[in-house]
C-alpha positions in Angstrom: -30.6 4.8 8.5 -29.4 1.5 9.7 -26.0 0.6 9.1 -24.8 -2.2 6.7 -24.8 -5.2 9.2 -21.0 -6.4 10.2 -20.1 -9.9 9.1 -20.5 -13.0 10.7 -17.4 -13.9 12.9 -16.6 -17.0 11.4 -12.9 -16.8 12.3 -10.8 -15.7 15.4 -8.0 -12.7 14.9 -6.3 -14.3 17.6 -6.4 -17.8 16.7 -5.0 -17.0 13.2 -2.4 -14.7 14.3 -1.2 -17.8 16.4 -1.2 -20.3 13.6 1.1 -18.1 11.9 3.2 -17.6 14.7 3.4 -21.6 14.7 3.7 -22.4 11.3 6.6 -19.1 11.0 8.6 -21.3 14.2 7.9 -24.3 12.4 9.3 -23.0 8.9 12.5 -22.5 10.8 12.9 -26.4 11.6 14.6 -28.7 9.7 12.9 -30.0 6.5 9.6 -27.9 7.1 6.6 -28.8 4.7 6.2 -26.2 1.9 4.5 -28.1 -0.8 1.7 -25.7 -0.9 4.0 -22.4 -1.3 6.1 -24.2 -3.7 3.2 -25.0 -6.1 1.9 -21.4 -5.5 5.4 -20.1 -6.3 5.6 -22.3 -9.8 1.7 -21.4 -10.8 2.3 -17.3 -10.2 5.8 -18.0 -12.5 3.3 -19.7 -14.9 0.3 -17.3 -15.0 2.8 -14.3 -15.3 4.2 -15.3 -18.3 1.3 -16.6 -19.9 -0.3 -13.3 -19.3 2.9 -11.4 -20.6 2.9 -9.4 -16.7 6.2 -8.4 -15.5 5.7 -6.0 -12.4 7.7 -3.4 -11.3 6.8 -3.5 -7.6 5.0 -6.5 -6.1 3.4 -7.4 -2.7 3.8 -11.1 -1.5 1.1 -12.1 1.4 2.0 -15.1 3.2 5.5 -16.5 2.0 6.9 -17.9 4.8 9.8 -19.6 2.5 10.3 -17.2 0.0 9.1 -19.1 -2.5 7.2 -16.5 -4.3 9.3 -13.9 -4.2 12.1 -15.9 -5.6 10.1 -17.2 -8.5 9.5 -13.0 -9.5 13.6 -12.7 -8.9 13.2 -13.2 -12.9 11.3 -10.2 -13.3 13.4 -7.7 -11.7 10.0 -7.2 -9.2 10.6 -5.3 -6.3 9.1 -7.8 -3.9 7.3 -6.1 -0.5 6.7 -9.1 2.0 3.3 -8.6 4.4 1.5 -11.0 6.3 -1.5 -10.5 8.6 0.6 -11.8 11.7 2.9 -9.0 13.6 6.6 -10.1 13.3 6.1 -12.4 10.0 7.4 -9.8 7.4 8.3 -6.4 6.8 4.7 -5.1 6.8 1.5 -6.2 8.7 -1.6 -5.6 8.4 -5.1 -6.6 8.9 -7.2 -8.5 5.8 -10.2 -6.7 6.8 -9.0 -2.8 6.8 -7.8 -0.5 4.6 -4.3 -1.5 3.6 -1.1 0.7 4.7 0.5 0.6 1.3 -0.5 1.2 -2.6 0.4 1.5 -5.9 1.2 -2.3 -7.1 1.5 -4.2 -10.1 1.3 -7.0 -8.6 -0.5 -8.8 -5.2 0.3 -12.4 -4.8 -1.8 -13.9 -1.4 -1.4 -17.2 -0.5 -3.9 -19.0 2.4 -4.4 -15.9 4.1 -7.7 -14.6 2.5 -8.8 -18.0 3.8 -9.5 -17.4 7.3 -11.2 -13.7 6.1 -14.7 -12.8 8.1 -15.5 -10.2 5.8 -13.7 -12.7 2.3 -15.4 -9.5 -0.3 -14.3 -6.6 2.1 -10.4 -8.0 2.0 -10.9 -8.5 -1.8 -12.0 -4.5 -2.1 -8.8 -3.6 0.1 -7.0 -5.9 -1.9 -7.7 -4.4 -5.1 -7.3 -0.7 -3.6 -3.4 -1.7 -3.3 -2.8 -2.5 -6.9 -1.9 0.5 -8.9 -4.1 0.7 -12.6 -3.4 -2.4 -14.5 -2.2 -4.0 -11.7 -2.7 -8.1 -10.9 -4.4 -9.7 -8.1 -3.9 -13.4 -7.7 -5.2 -15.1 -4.2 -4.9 -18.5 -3.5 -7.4 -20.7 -1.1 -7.8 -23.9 -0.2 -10.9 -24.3 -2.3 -14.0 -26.6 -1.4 -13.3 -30.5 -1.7 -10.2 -29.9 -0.1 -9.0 -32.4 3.1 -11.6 -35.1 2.4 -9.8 -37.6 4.3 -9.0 -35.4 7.4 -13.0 -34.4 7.4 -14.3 -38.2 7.3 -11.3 -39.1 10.0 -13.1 -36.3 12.1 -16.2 -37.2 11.4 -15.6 -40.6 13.0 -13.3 -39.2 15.6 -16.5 -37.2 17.0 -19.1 -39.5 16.6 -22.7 -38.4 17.0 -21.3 -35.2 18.7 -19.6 -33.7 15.4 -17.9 -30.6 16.3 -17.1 -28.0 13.5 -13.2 -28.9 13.1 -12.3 -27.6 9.6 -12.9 -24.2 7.7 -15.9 -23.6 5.7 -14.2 -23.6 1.7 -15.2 -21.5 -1.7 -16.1 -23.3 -4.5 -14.8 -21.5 -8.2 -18.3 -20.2 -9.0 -18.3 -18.6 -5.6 -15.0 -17.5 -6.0 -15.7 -15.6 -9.3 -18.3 -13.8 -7.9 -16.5 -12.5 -5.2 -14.3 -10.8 -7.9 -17.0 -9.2 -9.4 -18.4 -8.1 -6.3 -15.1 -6.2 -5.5 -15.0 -4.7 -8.5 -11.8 -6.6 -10.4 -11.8 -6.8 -13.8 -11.6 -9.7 -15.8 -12.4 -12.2 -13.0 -11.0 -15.5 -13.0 -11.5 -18.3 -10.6 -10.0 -21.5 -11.5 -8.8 -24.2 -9.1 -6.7 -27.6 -9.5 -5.9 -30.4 -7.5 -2.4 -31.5 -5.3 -2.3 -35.1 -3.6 0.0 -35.9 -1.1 0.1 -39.3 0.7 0.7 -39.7 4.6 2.3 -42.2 6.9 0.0 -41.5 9.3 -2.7 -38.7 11.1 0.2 -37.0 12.6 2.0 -36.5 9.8 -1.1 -35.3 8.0 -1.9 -32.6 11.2 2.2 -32.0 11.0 1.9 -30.8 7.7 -1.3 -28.7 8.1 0.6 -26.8 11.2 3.7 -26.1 9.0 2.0 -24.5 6.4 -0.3 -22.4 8.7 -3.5 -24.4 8.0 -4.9 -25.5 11.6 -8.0 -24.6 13.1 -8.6 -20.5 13.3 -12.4 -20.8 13.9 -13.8 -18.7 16.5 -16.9 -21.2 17.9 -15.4 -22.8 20.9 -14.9 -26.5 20.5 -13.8 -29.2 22.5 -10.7 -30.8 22.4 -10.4 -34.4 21.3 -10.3 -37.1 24.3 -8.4 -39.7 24.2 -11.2 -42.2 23.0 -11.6 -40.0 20.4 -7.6 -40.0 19.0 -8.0 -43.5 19.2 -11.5 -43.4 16.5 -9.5 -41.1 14.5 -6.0 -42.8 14.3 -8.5 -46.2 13.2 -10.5 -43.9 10.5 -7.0 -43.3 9.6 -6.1 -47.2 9.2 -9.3 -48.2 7.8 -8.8 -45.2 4.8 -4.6 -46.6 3.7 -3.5 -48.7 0.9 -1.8 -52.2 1.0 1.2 -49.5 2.0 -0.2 -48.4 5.2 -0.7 -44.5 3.3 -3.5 -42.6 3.3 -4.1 -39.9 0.2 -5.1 -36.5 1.0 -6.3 -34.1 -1.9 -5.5 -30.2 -1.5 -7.9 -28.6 -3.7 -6.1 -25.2 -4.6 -8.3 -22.6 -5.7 -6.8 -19.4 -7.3 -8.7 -15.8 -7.5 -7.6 -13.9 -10.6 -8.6 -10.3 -11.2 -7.5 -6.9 -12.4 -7.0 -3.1 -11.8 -8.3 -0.7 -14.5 
């Protein structure tokens, strides 16, 4: 009997241990961008009380301020720190294998699941960590994310397009996933963030610090300098009367339970 067929390798391990590597050096810089983790932190404060969940024991994925885990201070959580880079927290692991640890109320990921080969299989192995009526909330750049950056690339590369950013989940996807892990009451929901930028390094800057480059395995060229110089005017030709360009973070949040 054949085997089930292994996932298509979307993503390189390697690639995204080393943009967490980066974007952990970066974080220790002065003034690093943590939009992204901050609005994480305050919606996980939000959805917690809503839904009346104070954990006893939680496990943070991919905190690389400490946002989170200071917005569950209020719940007297003890907060386990993990990330799927060695050196980054207390605990590593990898997305797409059984998890070393169990047992909690509560799993808070944030833009790890997003570089995933195998997204369901680190959905199951998330849920096997949670204890019974335990909380799994995972948070992805969702699809419509980084228009700007993808029509600056677009121009940057010409007729020769070369696949630059990460394919993205849409909410009905994103539900479905749940269901096919076996979560209970699934919930995908996602909402928009838009932050304007002085310029295309300031935009890439950002992406870096917060552990959002490129982790894709196909081999790609690297942009010439013709090409910068398409980009940088894509860039120009997309600002306001200010000379900014707006960028829209589409953040889409997974939602499911333990029974």
């Amino acid at each position: 009997m054949a085997g089930t067929p292994a996932p298509p390798r979307i993503f390189s391990p390697a690639r995204r241990v080393a943009l967490r590597q980066r974007m952990a050096a970066l974080q220790q810089g002065p003034d690093p961008a943590r939009y992204l983790f901050a609005d994480v932190a305050e919606d996980v404060a939000e959805r917690l009380a809503f839904l009346r969940h104070s954990p006893a024991r939680a496990l943070v994925i991919g905190d690389p301020g400490g946002q989170i885990a200071q917005a569950l201070a209020p719940h007297g959580a003890e907060v386990l720190g993990a990330d799927p880079a060695p050196g980054l927290a207390l605990h590593q692991f990898d997305l797409e294998q059984p998890w070393p640890t169990a047992g909690f109320d509560l799993v808070v990921a944030s833009f790890v699941f997003d570089t995933a080969n195998d997204l369901p299989g680190a959905l199951i192995h998330a849920r096997g960590a949670l204890a019974p009526g335990g909380l799994l909330l995972v948070t992805m750049l969702g699809a419509g994310s980084l228009p700007a950056l993808r029509a600056i690339m677009l121009a940057a590369d010409g007729e020769r397009a070369a696949p630059r950013l990460h394919p993205q989940v849409d909410v009905r996807a994103g539900a479905q996933l749940l269901q096919r892990a076996g979560l209970a009451r699934p919930v995908a929901d996602s909402r928009g963030l838009d932050v304007r930028f002085s310029s295309l390094a300031s935009l890439t800057a950002d992406l870096r610090a917060q552990g959002l480059g490129n982790a894709l395995s196909q081999a790609q060229r690297l942009p010439g300098r013709a090409a910068l110089g398409r980009a940088r005017a894509a860039f120009a030709d997309l600002a306001d009367d200010n000379g900014r360009v707006t960028e829209h973070f589409e953040l889409l949040t997974l939602t499911g339970w333990r029974e």
